[in-house]
Backbone as ProteinMPNN parsed JSONL, in Angstrom:
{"seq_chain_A": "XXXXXXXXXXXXXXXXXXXXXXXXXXXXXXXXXXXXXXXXXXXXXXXXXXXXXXXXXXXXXXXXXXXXXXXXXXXXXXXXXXXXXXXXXXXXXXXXXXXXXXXXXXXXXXXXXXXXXXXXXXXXXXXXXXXXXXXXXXXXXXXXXXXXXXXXXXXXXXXXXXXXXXXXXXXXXXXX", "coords_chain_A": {"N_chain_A": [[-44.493, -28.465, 57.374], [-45.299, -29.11, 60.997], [-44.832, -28.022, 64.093], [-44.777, -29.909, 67.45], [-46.436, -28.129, 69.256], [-47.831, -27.009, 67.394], [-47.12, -25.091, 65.659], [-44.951, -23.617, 62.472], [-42.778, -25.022, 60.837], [-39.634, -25.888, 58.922], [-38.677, -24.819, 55.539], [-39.359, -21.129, 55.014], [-38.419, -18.625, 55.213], [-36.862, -16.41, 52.808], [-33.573, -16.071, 52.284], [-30.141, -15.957, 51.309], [-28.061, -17.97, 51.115], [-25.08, -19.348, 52.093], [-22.309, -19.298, 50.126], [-24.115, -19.007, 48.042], [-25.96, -17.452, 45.503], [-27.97, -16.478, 45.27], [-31.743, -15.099, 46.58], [-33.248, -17.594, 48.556], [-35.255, -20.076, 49.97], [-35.605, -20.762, 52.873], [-35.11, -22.922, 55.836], [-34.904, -21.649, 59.109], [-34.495, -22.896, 61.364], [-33.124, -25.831, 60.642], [-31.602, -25.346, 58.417], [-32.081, -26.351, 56.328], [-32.974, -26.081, 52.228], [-35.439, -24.972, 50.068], [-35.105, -25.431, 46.846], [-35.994, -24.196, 44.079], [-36.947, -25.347, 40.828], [-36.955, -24.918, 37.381], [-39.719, -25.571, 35.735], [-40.626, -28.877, 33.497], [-41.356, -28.439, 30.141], [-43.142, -30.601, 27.189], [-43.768, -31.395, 24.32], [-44.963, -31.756, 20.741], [-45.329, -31.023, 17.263], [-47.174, -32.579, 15.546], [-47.439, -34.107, 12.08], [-49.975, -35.032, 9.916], [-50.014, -37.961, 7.226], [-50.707, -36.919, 4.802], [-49.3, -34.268, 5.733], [-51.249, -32.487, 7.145], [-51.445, -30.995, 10.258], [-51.882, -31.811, 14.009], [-53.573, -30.615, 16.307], [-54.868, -29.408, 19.175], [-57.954, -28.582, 20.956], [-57.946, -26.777, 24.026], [-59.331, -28.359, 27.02], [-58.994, -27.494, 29.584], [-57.826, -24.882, 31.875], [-54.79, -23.381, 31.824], [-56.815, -20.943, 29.336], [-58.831, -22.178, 28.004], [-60.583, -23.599, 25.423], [-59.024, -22.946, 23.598], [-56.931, -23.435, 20.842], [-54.19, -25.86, 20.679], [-50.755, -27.249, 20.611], [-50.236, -30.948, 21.174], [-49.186, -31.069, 24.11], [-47.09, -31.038, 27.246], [-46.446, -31.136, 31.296], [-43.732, -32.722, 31.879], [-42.801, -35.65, 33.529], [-41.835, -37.025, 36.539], [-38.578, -39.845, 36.155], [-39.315, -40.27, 33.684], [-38.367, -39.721, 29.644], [-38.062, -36.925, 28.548], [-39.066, -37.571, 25.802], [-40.48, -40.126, 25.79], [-42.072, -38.476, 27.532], [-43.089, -36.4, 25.892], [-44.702, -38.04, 24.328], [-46.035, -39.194, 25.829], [-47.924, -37.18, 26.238], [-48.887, -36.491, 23.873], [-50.67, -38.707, 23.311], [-52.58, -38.927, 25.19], [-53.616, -36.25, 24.859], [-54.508, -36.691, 22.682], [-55.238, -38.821, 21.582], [-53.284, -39.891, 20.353], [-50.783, -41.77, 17.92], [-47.613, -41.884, 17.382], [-44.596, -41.569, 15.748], [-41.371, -40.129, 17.086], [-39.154, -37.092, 15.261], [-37.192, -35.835, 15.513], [-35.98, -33.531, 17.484], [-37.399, -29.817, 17.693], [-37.522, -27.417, 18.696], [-36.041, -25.528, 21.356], [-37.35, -23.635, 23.596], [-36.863, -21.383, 26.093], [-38.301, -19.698, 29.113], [-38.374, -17.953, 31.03], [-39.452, -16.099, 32.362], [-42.027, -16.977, 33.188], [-41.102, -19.44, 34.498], [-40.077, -21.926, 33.325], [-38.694, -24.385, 30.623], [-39.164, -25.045, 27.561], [-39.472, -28.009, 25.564], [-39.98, -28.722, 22.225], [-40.962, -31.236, 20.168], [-40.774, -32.758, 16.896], [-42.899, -35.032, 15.068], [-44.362, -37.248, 13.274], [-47.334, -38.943, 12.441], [-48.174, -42.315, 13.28], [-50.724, -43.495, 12.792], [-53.736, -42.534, 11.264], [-55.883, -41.969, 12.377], [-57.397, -40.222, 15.251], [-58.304, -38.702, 18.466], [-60.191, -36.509, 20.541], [-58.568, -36.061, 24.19], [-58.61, -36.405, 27.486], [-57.874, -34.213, 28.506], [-58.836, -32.311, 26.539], [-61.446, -30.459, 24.226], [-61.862, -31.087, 21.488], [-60.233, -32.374, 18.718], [-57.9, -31.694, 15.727], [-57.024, -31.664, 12.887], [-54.655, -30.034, 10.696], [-54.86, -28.094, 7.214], [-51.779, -26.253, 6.731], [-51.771, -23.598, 5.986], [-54.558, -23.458, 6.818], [-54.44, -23.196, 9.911], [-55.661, -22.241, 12.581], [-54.96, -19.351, 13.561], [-55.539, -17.078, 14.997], [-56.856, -18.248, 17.088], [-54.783, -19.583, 18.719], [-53.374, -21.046, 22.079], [-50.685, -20.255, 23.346], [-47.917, -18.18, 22.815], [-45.534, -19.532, 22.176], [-46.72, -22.106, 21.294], [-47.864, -20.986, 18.119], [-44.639, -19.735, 17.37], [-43.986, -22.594, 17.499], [-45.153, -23.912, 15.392], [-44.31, -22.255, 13.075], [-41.896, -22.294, 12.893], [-41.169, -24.964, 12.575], [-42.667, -24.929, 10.355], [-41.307, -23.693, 8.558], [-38.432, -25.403, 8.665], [-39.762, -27.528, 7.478], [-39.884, -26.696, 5.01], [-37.195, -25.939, 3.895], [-35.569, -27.659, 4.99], [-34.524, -27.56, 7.187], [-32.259, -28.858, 9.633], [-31.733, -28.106, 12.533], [-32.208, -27.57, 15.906], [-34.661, -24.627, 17.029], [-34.233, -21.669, 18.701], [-35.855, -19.196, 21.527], [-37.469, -16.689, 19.511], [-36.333, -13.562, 17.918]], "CA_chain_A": [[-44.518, -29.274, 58.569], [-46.005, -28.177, 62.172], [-43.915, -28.975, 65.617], [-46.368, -30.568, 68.368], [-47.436, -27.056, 69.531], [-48.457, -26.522, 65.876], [-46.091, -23.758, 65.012], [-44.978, -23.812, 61.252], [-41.396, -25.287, 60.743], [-39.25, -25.73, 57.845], [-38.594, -23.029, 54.875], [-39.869, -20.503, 55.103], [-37.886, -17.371, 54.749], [-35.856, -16.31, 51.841], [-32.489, -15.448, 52.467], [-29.446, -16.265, 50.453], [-27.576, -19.466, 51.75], [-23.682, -19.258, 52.66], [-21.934, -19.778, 48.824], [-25.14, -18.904, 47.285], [-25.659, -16.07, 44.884], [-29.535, -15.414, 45.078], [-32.006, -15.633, 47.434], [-33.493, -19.175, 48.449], [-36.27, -20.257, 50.792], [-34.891, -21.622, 53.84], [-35.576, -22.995, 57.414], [-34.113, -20.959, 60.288], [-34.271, -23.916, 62.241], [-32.663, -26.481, 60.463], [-31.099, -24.767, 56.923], [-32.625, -26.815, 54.505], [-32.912, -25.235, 51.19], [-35.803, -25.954, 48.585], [-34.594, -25.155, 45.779], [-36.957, -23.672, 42.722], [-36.315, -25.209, 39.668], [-37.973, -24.372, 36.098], [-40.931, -26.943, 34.77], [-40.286, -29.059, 31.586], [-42.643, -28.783, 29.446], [-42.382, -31.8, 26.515], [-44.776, -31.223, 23.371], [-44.854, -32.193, 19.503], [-45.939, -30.785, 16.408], [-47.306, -33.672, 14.662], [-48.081, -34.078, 11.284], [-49.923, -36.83, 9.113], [-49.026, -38.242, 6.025], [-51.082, -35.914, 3.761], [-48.813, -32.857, 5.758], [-51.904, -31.923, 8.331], [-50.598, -30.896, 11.395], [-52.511, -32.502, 14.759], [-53.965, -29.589, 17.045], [-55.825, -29.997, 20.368], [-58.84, -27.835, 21.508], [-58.04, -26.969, 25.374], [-60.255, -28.754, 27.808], [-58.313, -27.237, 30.799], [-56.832, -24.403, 32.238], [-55.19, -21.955, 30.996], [-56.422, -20.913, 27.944], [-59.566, -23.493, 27.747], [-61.099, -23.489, 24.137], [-57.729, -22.485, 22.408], [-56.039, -24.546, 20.082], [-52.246, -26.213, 21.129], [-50.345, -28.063, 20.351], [-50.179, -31.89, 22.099], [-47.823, -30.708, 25.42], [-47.272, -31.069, 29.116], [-44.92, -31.096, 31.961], [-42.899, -33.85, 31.944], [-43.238, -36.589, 34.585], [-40.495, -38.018, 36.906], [-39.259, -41.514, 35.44], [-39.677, -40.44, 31.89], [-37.325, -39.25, 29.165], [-38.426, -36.293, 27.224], [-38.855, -38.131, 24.206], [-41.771, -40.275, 26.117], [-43.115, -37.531, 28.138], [-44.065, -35.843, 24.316], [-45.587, -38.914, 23.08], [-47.462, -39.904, 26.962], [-49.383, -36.08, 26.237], [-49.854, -36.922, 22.701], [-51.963, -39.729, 23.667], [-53.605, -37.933, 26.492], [-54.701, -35.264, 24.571], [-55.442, -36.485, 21.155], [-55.057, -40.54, 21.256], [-52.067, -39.62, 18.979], [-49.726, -42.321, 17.968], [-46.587, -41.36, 16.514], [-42.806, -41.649, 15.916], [-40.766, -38.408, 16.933], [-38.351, -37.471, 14.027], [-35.974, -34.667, 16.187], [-35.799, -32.323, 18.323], [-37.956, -28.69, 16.938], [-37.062, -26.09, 19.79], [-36.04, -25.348, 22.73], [-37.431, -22.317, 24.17], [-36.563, -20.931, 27.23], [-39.322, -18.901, 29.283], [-37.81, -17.468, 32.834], [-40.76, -14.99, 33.164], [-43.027, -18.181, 33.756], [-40.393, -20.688, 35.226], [-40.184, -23.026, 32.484], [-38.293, -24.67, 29.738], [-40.245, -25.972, 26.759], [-39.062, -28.911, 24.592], [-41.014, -29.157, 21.133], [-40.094, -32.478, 19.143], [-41.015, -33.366, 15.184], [-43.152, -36.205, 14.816], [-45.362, -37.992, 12.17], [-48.637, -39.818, 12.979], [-48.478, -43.705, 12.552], [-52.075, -43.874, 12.899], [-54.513, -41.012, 11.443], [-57.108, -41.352, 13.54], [-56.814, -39.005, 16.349], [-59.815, -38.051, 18.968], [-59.813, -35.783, 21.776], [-58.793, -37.272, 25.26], [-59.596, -36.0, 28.457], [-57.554, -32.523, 28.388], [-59.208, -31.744, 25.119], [-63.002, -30.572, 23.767], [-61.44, -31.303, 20.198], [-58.557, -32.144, 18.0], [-58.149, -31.355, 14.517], [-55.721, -31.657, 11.56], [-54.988, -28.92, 9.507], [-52.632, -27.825, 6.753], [-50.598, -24.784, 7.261], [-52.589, -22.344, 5.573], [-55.394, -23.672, 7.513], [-53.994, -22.941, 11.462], [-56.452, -21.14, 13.42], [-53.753, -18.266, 13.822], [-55.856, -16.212, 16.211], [-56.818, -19.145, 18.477], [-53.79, -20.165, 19.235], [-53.594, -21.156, 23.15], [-50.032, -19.867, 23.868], [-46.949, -17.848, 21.604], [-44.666, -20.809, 21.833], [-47.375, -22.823, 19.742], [-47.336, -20.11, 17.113], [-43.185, -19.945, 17.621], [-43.398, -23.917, 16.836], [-45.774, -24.086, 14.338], [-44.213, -21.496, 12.014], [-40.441, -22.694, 13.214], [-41.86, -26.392, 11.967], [-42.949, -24.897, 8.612], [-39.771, -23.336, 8.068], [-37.914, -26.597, 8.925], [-40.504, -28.34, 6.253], [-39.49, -26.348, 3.616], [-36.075, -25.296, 4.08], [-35.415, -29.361, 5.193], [-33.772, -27.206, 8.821], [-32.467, -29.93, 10.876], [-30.728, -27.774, 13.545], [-33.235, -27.115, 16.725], [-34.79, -23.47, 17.064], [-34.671, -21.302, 20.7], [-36.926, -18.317, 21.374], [-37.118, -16.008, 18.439], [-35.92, -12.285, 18.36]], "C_chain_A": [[-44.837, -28.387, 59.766], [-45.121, -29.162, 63.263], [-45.296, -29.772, 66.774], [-46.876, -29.187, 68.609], [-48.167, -26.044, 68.086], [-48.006, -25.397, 65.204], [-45.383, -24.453, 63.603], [-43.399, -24.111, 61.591], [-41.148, -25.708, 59.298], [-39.104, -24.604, 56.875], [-39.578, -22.412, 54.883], [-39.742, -18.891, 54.997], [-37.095, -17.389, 53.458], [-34.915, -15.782, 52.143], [-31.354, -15.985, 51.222], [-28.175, -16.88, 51.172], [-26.003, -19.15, 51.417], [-23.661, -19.757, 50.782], [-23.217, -19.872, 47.907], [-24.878, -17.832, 46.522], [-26.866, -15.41, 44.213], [-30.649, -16.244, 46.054], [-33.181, -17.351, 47.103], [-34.688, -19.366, 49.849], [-35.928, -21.404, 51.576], [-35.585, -22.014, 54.931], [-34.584, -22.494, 58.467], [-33.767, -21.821, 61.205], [-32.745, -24.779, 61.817], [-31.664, -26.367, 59.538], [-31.314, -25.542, 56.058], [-33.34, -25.626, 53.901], [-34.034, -26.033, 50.42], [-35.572, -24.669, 47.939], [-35.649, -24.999, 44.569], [-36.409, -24.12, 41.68], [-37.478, -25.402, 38.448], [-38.591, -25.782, 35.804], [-40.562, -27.373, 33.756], [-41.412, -28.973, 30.903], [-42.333, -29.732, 27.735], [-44.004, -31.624, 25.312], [-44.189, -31.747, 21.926], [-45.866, -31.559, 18.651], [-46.112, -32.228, 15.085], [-47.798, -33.544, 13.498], [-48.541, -35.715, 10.534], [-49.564, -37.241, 7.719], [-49.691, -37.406, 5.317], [-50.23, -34.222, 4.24], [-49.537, -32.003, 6.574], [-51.258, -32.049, 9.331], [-51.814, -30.673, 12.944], [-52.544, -30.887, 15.812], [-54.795, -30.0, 18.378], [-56.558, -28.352, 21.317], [-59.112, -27.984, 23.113], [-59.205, -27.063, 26.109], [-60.198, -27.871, 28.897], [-57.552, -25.871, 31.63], [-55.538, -24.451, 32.031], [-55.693, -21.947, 29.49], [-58.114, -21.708, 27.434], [-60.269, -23.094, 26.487], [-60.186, -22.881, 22.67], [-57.6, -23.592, 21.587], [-54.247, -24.594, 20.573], [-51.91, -26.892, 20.606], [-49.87, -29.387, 21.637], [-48.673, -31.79, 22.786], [-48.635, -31.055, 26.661], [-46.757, -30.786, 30.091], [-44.53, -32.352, 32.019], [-42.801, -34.499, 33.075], [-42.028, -37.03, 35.018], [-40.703, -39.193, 36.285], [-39.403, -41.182, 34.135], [-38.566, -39.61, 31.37], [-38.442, -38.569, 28.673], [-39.156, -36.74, 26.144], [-40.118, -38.462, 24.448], [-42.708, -39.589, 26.773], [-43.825, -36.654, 26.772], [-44.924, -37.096, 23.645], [-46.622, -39.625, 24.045], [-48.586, -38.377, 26.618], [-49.528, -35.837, 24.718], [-51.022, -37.734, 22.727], [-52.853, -39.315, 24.399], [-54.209, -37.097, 26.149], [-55.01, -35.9, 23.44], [-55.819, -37.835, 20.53], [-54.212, -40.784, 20.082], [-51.311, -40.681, 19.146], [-48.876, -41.847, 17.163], [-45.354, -41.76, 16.591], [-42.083, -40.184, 15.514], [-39.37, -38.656, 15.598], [-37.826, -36.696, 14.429], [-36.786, -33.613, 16.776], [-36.128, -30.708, 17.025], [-37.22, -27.565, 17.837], [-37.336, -26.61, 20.709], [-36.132, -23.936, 23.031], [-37.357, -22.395, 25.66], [-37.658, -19.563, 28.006], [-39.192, -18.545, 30.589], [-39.166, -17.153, 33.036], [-41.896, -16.161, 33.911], [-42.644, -19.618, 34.331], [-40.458, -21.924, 34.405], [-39.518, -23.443, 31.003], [-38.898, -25.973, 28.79], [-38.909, -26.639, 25.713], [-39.946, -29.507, 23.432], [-40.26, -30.584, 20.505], [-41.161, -32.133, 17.765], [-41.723, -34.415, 15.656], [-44.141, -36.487, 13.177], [-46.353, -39.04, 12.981], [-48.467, -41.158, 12.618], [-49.631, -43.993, 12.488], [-53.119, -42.371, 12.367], [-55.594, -41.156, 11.725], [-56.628, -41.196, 15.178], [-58.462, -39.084, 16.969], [-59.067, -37.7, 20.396], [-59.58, -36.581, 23.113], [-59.002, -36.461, 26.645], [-59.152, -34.798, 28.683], [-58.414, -31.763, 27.431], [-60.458, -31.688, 24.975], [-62.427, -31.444, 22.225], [-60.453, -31.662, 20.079], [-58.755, -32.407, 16.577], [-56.68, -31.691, 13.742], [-56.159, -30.967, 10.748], [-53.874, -28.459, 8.521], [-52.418, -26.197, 7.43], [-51.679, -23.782, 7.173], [-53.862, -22.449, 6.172], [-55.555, -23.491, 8.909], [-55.257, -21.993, 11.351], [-55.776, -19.99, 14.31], [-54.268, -17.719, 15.255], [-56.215, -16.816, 17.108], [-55.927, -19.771, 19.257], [-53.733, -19.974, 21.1], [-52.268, -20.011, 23.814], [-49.118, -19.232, 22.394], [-45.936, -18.877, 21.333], [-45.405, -22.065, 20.887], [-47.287, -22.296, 18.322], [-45.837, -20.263, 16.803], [-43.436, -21.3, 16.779], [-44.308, -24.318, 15.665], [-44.975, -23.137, 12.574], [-42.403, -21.953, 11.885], [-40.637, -24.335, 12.041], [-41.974, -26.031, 10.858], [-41.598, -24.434, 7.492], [-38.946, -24.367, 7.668], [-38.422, -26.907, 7.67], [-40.356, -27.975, 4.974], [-38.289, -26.21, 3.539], [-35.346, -26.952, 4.386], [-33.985, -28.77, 6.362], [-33.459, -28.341, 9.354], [-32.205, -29.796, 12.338], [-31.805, -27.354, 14.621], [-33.505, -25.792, 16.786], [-34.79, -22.692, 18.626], [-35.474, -20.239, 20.609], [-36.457, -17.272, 20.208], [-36.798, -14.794, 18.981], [-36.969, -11.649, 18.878]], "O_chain_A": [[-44.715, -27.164, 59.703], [-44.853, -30.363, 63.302], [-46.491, -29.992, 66.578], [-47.967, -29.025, 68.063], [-48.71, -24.949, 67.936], [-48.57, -24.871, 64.244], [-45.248, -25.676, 63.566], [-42.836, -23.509, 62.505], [-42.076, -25.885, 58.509], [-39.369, -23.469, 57.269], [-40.69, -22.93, 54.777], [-40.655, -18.098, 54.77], [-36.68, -18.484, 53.077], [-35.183, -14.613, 52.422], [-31.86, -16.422, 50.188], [-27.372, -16.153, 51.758], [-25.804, -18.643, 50.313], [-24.582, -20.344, 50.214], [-23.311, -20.785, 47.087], [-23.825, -17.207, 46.652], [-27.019, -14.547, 43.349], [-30.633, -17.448, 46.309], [-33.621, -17.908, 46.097], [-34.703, -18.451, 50.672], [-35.912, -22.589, 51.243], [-36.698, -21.514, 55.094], [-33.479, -23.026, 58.577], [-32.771, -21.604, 61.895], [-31.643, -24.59, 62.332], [-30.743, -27.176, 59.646], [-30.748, -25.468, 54.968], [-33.953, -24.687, 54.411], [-33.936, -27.221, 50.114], [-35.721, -23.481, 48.229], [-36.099, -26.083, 44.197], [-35.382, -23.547, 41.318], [-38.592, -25.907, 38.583], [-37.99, -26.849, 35.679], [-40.125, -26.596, 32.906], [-42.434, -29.557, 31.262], [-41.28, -29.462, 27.157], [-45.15, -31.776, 25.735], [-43.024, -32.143, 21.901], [-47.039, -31.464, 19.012], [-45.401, -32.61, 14.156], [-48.781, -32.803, 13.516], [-48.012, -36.826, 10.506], [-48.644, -36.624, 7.181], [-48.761, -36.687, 4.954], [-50.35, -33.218, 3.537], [-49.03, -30.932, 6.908], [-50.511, -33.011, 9.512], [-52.491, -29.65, 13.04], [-51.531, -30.2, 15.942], [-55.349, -31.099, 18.377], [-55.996, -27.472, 21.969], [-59.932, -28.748, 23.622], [-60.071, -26.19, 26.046], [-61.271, -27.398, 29.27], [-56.421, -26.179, 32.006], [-55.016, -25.566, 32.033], [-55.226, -22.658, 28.601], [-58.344, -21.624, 26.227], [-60.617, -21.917, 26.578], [-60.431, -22.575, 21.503], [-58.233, -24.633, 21.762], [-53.42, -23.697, 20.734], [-52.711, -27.457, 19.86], [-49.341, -29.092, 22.708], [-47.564, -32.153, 22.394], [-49.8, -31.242, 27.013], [-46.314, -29.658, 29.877], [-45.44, -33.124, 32.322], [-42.663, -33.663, 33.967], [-41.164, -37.402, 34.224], [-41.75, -39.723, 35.913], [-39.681, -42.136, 33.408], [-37.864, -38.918, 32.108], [-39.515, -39.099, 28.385], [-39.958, -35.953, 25.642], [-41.032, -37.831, 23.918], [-43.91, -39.854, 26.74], [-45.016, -36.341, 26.77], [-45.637, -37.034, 22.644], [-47.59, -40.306, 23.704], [-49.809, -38.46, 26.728], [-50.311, -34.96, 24.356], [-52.125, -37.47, 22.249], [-54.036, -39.421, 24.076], [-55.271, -36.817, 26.706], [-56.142, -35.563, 23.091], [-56.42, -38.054, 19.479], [-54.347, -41.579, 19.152], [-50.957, -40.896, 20.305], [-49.304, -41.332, 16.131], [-45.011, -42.361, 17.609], [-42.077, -39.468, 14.513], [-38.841, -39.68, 15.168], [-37.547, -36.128, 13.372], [-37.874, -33.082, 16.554], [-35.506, -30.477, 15.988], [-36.278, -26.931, 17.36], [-38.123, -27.478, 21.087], [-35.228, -23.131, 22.803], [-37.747, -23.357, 26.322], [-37.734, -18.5, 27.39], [-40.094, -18.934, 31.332], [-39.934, -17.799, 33.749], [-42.417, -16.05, 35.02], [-43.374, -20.581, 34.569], [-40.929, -22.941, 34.913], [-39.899, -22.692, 30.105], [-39.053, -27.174, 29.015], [-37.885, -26.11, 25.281], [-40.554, -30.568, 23.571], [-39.042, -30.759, 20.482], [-42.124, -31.366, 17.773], [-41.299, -34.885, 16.712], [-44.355, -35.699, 12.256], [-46.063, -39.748, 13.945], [-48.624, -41.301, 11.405], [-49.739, -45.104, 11.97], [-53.177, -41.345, 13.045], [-56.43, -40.373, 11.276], [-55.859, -41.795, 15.93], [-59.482, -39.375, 16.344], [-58.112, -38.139, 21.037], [-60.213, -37.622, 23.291], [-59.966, -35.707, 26.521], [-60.023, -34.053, 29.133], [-58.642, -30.571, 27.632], [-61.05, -32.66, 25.443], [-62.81, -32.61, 22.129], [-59.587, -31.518, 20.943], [-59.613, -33.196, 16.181], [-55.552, -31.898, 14.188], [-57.242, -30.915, 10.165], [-52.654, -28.391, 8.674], [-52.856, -25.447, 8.304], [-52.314, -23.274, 8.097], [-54.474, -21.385, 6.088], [-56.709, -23.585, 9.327], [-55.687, -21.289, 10.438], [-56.016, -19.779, 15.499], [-53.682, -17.836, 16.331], [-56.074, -16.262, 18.199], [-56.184, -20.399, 20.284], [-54.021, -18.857, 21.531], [-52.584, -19.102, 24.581], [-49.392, -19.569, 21.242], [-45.533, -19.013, 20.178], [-44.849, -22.759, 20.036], [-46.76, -22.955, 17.426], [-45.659, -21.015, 15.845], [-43.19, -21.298, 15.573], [-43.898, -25.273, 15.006], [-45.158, -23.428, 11.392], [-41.805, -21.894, 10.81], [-40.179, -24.487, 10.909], [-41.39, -26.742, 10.04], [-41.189, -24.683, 6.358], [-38.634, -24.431, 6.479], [-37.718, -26.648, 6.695], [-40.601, -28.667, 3.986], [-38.157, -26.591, 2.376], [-34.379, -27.171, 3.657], [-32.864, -29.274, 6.425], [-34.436, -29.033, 9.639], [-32.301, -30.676, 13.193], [-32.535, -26.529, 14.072], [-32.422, -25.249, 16.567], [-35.355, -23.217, 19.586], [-35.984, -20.156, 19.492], [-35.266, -17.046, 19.995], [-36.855, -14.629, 20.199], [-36.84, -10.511, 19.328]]}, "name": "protein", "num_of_chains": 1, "seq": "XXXXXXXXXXXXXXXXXXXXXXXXXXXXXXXXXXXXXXXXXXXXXXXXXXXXXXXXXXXXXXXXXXXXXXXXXXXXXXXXXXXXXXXXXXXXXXXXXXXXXXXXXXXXXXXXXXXXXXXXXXXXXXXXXXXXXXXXXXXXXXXXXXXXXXXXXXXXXXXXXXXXXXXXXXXXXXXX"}
């Protein structure tokens, strides 16, 4: 915000706010506080009934021509649950029904806490949607290991296979 003589108001410094216990980006004027808090990010490793597992060839920044898995950030107004199954559709025209909670990783360094779910495809036809050049189904032994977009896809892809054999039901967090 700008006052009438166009001088900058609101936060703007960081200091560390009376009963605080790290610093915070304040207004000297007034003491409002915004407050930083970590991104959700809401994704699914889907598979279809033959056991292929649904991939999406990034359209977008970061990363663009990787392979991911169908994620996002999570939208005010939505639960989790539907924010993984509104950027299934968005990237891959995926329908599905989630079957639990995969991991929760935790990622300070980049301000963000990812939520993978389980699902299964009710529909196996899939096509890229406007994030995406591609999207593919592949089995396991088939992943495009070295294209992978980010390490938390890897992380949930190999966490997921574990699960699938092992019949895991307990959620996974970042590995050692």
């Amino acid at each position: 915000m700008t006052d009438l003589e166009g001088e900058s108001t609101g936060p703007r410094i960081y200091r560390i706010p009376e009963g605080d216990d790290r610093e915070r980006l304040t207004c000297p004027d007034c003491g409002f506080i915004a407050y930083e808090n970590p991104r959700i990010v809401v994704g699914v490793v889907a598979r279809a009934e033959d056991e292929r597992i649904l991939l999406c060839r990034r359209a977008i920044p970061p990363r663009i021509g990787y392979w991911t898995l169908p994620a996002g950030y999570m939208e005010l107004n939505e639960t989790a649950e539907d924010g993984a199954m509104r950027e299934a559709w968005e990237e891959a025209r995926a329908r599905m029904r989630l079957t639990g909670l995969l991991a929760v990783y935790s990622l300070a360094q980049i301000h963000q806490v990812q939520l993978i779910y389980r699902a299964v495809l009710t529909d196996p036809s899939v096509s890229a949607g406007p994030e995406s050049q591609a999207v593919g189904l592949f089995h396991y032994d088939e992943l495009p290991w070295d294209e992978l977009a980010f390490p938390t896809v890897e992380w949930a892809l190999k966490q997921d296979h574990q699960t699938h054999l092992e019949g895991h039901g307990q959620a996974f967090s970042n590995p050692e």
